[in-house]
C-alpha positions in Angstrom: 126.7 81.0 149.7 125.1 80.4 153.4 126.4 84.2 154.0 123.4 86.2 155.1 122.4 89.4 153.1 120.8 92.1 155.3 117.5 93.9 154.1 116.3 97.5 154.7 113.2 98.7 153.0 113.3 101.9 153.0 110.8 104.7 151.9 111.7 108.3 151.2 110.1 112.1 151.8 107.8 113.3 148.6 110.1 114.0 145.3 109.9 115.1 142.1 111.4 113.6 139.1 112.8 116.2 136.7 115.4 114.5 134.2 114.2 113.3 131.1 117.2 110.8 131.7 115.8 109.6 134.2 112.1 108.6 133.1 114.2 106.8 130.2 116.0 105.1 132.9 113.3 104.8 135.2 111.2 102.4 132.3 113.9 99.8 132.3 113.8 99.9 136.7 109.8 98.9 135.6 110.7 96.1 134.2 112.8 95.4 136.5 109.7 95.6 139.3 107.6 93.6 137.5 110.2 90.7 137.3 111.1 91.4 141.2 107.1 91.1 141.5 107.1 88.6 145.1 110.4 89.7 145.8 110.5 93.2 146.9 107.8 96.1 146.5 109.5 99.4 144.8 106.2 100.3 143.4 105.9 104.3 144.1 102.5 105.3 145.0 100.6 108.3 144.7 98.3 110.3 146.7 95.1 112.1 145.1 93.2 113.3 147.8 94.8 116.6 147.7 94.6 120.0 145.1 98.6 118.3 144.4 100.1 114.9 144.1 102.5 113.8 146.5 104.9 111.0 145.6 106.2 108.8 148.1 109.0 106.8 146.6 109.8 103.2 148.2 112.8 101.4 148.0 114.0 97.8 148.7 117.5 98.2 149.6 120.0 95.1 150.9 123.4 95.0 152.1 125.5 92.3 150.4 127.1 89.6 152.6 130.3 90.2 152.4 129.6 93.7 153.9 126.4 92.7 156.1 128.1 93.1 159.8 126.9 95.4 162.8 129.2 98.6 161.7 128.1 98.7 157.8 124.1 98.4 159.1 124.7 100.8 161.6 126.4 103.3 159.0 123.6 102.7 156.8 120.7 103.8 159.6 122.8 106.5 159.8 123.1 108.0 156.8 119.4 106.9 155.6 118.0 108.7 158.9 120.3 111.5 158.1 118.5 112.2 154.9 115.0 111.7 156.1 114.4 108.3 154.8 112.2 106.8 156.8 113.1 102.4 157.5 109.8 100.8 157.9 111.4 97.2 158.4 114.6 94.8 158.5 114.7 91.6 157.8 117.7 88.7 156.7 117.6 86.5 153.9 119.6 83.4 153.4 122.2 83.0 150.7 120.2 79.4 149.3 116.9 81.5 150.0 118.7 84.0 147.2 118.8 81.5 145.1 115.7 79.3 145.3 113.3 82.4 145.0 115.6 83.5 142.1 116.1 87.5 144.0 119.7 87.4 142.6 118.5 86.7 138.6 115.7 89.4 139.1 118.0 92.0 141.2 120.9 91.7 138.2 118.1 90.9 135.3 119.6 93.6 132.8 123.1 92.9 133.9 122.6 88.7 133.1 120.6 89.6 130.0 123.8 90.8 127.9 126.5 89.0 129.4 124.0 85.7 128.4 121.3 86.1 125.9 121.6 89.1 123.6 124.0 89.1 120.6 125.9 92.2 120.8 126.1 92.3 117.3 122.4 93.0 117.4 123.4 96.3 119.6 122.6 99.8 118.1 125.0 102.6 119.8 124.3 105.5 119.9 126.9 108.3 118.9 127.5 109.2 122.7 128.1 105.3 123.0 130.2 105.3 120.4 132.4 108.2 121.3 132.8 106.8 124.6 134.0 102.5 123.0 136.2 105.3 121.1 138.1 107.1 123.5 138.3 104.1 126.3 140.0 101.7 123.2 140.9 103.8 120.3 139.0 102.1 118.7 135.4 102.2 116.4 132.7 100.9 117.4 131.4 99.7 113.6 134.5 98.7 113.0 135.0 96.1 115.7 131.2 94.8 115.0 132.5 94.3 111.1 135.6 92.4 112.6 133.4 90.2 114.6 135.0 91.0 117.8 131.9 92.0 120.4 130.8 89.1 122.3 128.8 88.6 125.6 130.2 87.0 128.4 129.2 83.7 127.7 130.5 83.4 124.4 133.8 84.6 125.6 134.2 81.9 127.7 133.3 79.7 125.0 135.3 80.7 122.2 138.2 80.9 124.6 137.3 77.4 126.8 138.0 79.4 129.9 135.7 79.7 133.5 133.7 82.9 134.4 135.9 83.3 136.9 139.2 83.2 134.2 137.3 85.3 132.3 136.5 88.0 135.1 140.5 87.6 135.8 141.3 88.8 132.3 138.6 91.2 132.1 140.5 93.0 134.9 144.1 92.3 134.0 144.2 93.7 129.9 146.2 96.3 129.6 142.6 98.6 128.9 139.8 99.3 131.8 136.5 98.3 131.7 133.6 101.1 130.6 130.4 101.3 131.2 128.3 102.3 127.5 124.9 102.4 129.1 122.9 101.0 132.1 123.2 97.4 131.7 126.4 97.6 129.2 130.0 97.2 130.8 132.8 96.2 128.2 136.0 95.0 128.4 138.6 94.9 125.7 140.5 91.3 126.4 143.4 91.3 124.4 147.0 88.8 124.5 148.4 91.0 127.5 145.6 89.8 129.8 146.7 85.9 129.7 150.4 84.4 129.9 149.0 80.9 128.5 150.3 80.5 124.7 146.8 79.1 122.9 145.0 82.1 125.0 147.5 84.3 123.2 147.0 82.8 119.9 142.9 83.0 120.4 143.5 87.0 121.1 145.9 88.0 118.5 143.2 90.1 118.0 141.6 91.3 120.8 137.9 90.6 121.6 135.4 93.0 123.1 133.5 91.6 126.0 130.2 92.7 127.1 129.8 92.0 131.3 132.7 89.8 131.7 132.6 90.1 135.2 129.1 88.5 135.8 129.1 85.1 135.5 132.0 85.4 138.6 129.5 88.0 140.6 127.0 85.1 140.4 
């Protein structure tokens, strides 16, 4: 797209992590640094001059295109300045810019890597996951990885010969919603109500389970 994305680094006052959630969430951001590394800097750095360490968290933040105009920046000095986060510099980046230095793969890195690469077969839930693939679809987790009906994104569109953007369509238009497992893990049961075409129907007789459906049409 030649749409321009706005960008607002931002940094924050001294914090404190506390949640053990959150250091198990905070490993996979890492990763997600280190694959940015060029991009953006959200490394947080640490003082050690004083008797106690003061953390000064940094963040690259961008508006997407779509929402990039004069009001929505504005809004979002606003609130940032409201909060005490400090902006240390704007910039804008073009949409082929996006692509040639490959910020959207390493923005939506964990997002791409299940709706393309990993099996979800290969995907150990945990009970809590498991509870919650029970009570958005009534039905089991094991049971659905025993029927061979988990599948990424990718090899949705495959087995049914459709576009990422058909696929997205259906994703939103079963007759279940969309939930979201774990950071990085959004699934969507596509079963015969989502399509009105005949061989689509026949291919979902029994529905499939599709692991980020929506992101080949986000891309």
């Amino acid at each position: 797209s030649p749409q321009k994305s706005a960008l607002v680094p931002v940094k924050s006052p001294p914090s404190i992590r506390s949640s053990s959630n959150e250091v198990a969430e905070d490993s996979l951001f890492d990763e997600r640094r280190k694959s940015a590394k060029g991009v953006n800097d959200m490394t947080a750095t640490a003082d050690t001059t004083a008797d106690t360490k003061k953390y000064i968290e940094q963040a690259f933040l961008f508006i997407k295109p779509r929402a990039a105009n004069k009001k929505v920046i504005a809004l979002v000095d606003k609130c940032l300045k409201e909060n005490n986060i400090r902006i240390v510099s704007k910039g804008s980046i073009s949409g082929k810019e996006i692509a040639a230095r490959g910020i959207f793969a390493s923005q939506y890195a964990i997002l791409q890597k299940y709706a393309e690469e990993v099996d979800p077969m290969e995907i150990e839930a945990s009970e809590d996951m498991q509870r919650t693939f029970k009570n958005a679809f009534r039905s089991e987790w094991l049971a659905v990885k025993r029927n061979s009906q988990l599948s990424n994104a990718k090899d949705a569109c495959d087995f049914l010969g459709v576009d990422d953007s058909t696929l997205y369509s259906m994703c939103l238009h079963s007759k279940l919603s969309t939930v979201r497992l774990r950071l990085g893990i959004f699934v969507s049961c596509v079963d015969s109500s989502a399509t009105s075409d005949p061989n689509l129907k026949r291919k979902l007789q029994l529905p499939i389970y599709v692991i980020n459906g929506f992101y080949g049409a986000m891309k």
